[in-house]
N, C-alpha and C positions, 0 to 999 in steps of 0.2 A: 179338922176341916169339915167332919160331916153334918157337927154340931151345929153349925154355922151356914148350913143350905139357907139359901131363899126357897119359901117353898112358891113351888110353880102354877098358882091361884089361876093362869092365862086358860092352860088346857080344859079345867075345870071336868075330869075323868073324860074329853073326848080320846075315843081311839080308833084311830087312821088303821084301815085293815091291807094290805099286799098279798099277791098272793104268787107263792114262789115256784116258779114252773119248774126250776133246776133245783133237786136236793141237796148236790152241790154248793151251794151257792148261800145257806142259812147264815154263817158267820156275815154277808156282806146284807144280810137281809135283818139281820138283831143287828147289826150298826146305824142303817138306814132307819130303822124305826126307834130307835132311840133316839135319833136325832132330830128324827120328823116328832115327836112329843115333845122333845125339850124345846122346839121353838112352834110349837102349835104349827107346821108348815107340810103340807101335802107331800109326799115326794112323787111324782110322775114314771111310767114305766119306762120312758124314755130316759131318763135320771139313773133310774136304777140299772138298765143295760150299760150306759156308758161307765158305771160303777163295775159292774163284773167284767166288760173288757180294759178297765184300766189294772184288775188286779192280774189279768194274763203279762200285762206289760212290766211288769216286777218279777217274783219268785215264783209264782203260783205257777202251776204246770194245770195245762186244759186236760179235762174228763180228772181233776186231783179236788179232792175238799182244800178247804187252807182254816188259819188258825186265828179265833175270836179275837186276837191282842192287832194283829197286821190288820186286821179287815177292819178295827174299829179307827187305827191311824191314819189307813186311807180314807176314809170314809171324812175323817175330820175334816184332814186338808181337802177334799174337794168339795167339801159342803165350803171350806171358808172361801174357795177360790168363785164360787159359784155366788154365794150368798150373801159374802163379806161378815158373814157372821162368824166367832171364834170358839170353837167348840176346844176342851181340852178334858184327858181322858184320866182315867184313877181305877187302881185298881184294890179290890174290895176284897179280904179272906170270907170263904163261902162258911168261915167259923165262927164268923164274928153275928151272929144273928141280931145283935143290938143296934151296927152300923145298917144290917139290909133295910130292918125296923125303921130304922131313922130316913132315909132315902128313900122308900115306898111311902112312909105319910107325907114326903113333902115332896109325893108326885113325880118322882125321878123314875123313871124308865131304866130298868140293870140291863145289862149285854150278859150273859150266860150260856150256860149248856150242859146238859145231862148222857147219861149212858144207857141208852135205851133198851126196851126189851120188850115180849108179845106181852108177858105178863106187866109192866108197865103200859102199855096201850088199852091192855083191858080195866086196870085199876081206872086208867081214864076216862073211857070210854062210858066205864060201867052205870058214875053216876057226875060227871065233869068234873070230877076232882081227882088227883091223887090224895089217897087215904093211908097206904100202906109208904111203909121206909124201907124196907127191903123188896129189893127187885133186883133176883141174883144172876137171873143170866141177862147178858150184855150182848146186846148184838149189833147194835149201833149208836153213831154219837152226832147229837143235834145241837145246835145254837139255835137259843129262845130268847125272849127276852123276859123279864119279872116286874111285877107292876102295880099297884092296888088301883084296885075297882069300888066303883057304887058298894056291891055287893060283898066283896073281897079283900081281906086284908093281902092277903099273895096271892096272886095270878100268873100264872104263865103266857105270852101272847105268843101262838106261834104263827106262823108264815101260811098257811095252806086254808083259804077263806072258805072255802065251798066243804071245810069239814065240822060238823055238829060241834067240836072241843075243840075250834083252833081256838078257843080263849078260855081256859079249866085253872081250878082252885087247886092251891095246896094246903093241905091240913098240916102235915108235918112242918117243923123248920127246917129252915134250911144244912142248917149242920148235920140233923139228922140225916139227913139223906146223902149226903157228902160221907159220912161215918158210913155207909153202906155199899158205897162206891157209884151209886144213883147220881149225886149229882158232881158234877168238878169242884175244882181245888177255888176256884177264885169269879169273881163277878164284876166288872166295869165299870163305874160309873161314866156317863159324858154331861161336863159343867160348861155354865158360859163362860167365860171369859173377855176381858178387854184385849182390843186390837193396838199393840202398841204401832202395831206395823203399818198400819190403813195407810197412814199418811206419806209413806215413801211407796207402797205397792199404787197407791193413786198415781204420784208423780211421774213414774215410770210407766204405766198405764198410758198417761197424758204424751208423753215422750216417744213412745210405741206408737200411736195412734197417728202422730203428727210424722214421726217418719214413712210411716206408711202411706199418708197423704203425698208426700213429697214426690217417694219412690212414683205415686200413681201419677202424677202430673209430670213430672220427666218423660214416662213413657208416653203418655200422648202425645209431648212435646216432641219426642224422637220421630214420631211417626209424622206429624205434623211438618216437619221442617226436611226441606232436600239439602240444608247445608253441612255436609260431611262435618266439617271442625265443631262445627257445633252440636251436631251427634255425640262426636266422641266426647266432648264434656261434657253433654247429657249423661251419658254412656258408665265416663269416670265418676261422678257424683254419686252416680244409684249402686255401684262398687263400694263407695263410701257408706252411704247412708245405710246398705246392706249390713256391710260390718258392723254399725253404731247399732242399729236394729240387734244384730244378734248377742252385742254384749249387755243389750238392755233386758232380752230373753233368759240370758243368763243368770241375770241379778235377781229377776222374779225369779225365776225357778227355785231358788237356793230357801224362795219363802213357801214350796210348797211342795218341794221333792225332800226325801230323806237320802 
């Protein structure tokens, strides 16, 4: 499959910076920017809050990090719910340095993350790259995302704009650094995909839209009219049309809840 990327000529090395106020929060922030690259499309910071309060509405527990695989699923489905576009996700052995190779030159944005340490931040720091493959003590763990640059065959893009290195080289490969406990076991890719669905999530769309017209004009009507009998089937109608409404909620959902 990797073989077989299109490569993504649109972006043409632009790159969309975020800057992530919650450290918390980097897994939902390597989903968002990977997807904001794969379809060349801004994401807003209003976008991104309604992203970290939709992952409290699942598993996630607040003041908890959560886990690069959940945050990139959500992240899918509300980009598709949002954008209509259909993202779909893959995941990558961080051993395979041939597949990373192949999906960096054809401009693909990796979801990833490493095991942090002082002495990793200064490797960074020191001259914007990491240089070194061992970095033994671990003291924290970040989702980044991996990238090639103008300049770069692998880059790291992190989250934190206002820092000198939130965008640093890596000399080593990838395995290499995985072999040291440096970086994690596996890497993300997000592809497009065709929407087989559009044309029933429209229809139901359309169907939502129109009952909620209905609902809205009954009511005025109720208020409009002193004739009791006719209230009440006002009344029972929007009873009805309530229920139809909620099993039409139902049926999208099922295209965007796990």
């Amino acid at each position: 499959m990797v073989e077989w990327l299109p490569k993504l000529y649109m972006q043409d090395y632009k790159i969309y910076e975020y800057n992530q106020w919650d450290s918390l929060d980097c897994t939902i922030y390597s989903a968002l920017w990977a997807l904001s690259d794969l379809y060349n499309r801004e994401v807003t910071q209003k976008q991104i809050d309604e992203a970290v309060e939709e992952s409290y509405k699942r598993w996630r527990v607040k003041g908890q990090w959560w886990y690069v695989k959940e945050a990139i699923e959500m992240c899918c489905k509300l980009w598709k719910l949002r954008f209509w576009e259909c993202p779909v996700f893959y995941r990558i052995n961080n051993n395979d340095d041939y597949k990373i190779k192949t999906c960096l030159e054809h401009l693909y944005t990796l979801c990833t993350s490493y095991n942090g340490s002082r002495d990793y931040n200064r490797d960074r720091d020191d001259n914007g790259q990491i240089d070194k493959v061992d970095h033994w003590e671990k003291t924290y763990w970040h989702a980044v995302n991996l990238r090639k640059t103008e300049k770069r065959e692998r880059a790291v893009k992190d989250n934190y704009k206002w820092r000198k290195t939130n965008i640093y080289g890596l000399i080593p490969l990838i395995s290499e650094l995985k072999k040291s406990w440096t970086w994690q076991y596996n890497s993300y890719l997000i592809v497009k995909s065709e929407d087989e669905d559009r044309e029933d999530i429209e229809r139901l769309n359309k169907m939502k839209n129109m009952i909620d017209r209905m609902i809205e004009d009954n009511s005025a009507m109720f208020h409009l009219t002193n004739n009791i009998g006719y209230q009440a089937e006002l009344h029972k109608m929007n009873d009805e049309n309530r229920k139809t409404k909620a099993n039409i909620e139902r049926e999208l959902a099922k295209y965007f809840i796990s």
